[in-house]
N, C-alpha and C positions, 0 to 999 in steps of 0.2 A: 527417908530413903537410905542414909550411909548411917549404920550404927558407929558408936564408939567405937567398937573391937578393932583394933590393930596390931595385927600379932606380925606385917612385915616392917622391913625398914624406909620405908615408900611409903607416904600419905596423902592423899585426897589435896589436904592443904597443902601442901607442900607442890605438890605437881600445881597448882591451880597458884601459884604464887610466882613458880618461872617458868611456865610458859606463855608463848604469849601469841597471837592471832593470828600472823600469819604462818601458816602450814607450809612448809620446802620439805619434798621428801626425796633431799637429798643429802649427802653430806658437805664435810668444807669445803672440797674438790669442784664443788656443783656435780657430780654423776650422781644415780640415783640408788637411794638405798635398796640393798638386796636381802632375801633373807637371812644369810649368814651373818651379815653384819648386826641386821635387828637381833637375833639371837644373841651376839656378843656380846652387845652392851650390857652396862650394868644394870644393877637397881636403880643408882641413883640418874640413871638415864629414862626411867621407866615412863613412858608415856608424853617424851620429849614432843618437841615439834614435828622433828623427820618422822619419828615413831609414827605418831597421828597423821601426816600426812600420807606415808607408805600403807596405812589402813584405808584410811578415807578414796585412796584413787583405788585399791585392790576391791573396796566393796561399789564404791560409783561403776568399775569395770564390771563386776558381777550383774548390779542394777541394770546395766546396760544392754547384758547378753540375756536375762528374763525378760526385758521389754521386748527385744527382738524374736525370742522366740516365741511369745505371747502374738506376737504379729504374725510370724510365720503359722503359729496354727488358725489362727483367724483365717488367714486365708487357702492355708489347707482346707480345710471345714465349709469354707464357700465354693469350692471343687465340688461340683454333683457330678457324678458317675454314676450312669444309668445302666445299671446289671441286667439283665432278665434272672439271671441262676439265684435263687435262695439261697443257696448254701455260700456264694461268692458276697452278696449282700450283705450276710450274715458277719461275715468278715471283716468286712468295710466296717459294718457297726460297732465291730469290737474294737477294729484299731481305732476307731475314733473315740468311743468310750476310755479306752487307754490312755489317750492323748489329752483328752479332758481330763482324767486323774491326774494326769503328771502335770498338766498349766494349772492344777490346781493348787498343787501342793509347792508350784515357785508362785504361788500367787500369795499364798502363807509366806514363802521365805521374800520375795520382793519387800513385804507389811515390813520384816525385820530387817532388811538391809537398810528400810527408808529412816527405820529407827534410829539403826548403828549409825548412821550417819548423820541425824538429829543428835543422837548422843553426842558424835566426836563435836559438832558443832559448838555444844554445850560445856563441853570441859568434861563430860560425865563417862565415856568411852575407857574401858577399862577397867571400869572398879566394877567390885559386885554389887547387884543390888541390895542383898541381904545383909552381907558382913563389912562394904565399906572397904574389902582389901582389895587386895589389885588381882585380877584374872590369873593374870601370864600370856605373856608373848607366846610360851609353845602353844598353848590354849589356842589364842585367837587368831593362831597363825594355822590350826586345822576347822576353826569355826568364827570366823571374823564375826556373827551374829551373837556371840555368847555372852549373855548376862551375870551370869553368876561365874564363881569360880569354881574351879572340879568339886571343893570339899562339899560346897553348897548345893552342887546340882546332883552329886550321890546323894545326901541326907535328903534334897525334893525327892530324887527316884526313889528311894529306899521306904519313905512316909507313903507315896503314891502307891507302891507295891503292898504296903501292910493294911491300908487304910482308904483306898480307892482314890477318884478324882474327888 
């Protein structure tokens, strides 16, 4: 899973050496980390305990808000409304076919938030899968889901573009 390649100053080992189980994502204050501060830290901060924790409640909270909306169309969806007009009916079938796309596609991202947080579980949350180096904070701070790092997930897009799925 993690190659050799290590071209930052941050390693797999090294992260998996001092941190340690329990997650506070906070700082020494006890308040909790923001993302300003995550952005500040160093490398050699990289995928600290607060780090991991400030991921871990940010993607449990996202889990939380796809389960809920996955409820809510369940029970939109069990709403019968009885139209007589065709063309009103017609409508209704669309919003709901719409509504079905989009619980589909957090049905997809729920599968990887359950991941990310199996990963952080693991110690494995943050590196890429490919190359073994570390994502980035700004990275995972606009896709908490992100396996690879940007360099790696250009060269997948860019193979996928030239060479199909």
């Amino acid at each position: 899973m993690l190659g050799t390649i290590d071209r930052s100053a941050v390693t797999k080992a090294s992260y998996v050496a001092t941190t340690t189980k329990t997650l506070k994502p906070a700082v020494s204050d006890g308040t909790p980390i923001s993302e300003e501060q995550l952005l500040k830290m160093g490398e050699k901060d990289y995928m600290n305990a607060a780090q991991l924790a400030f991921f871990k409640a940010r993607l449990q909270q996202l889990e939380k808000d796809l389960l809920r909306n996955a409820g809510e169309t369940t029970e939109h969806l069990r709403e019968t409304v009885l139209v007589p007009d065709p063309a009103d009916r017609a409508t209704i079938e669309e919003e709901h076919a719409l509504e079905l796309r989009t619980r589909d596609r957090e049905r997809k991202l729920l599968k990887k938030v359950q991941q990310s947080i199996q990963s952080i579980d693991a110690g494995d949350y943050g590196w890429c899968e490919e190359t073994g180096e570390a994502i980035g904070i700004p990275r995972l701070l606009a896709r908490p889901t992100a396996t690879l790092s940007l360099e790696a997930q250009q060269r997948r897009e860019l193979k996928q573009k030239l060479y199909g799925d």
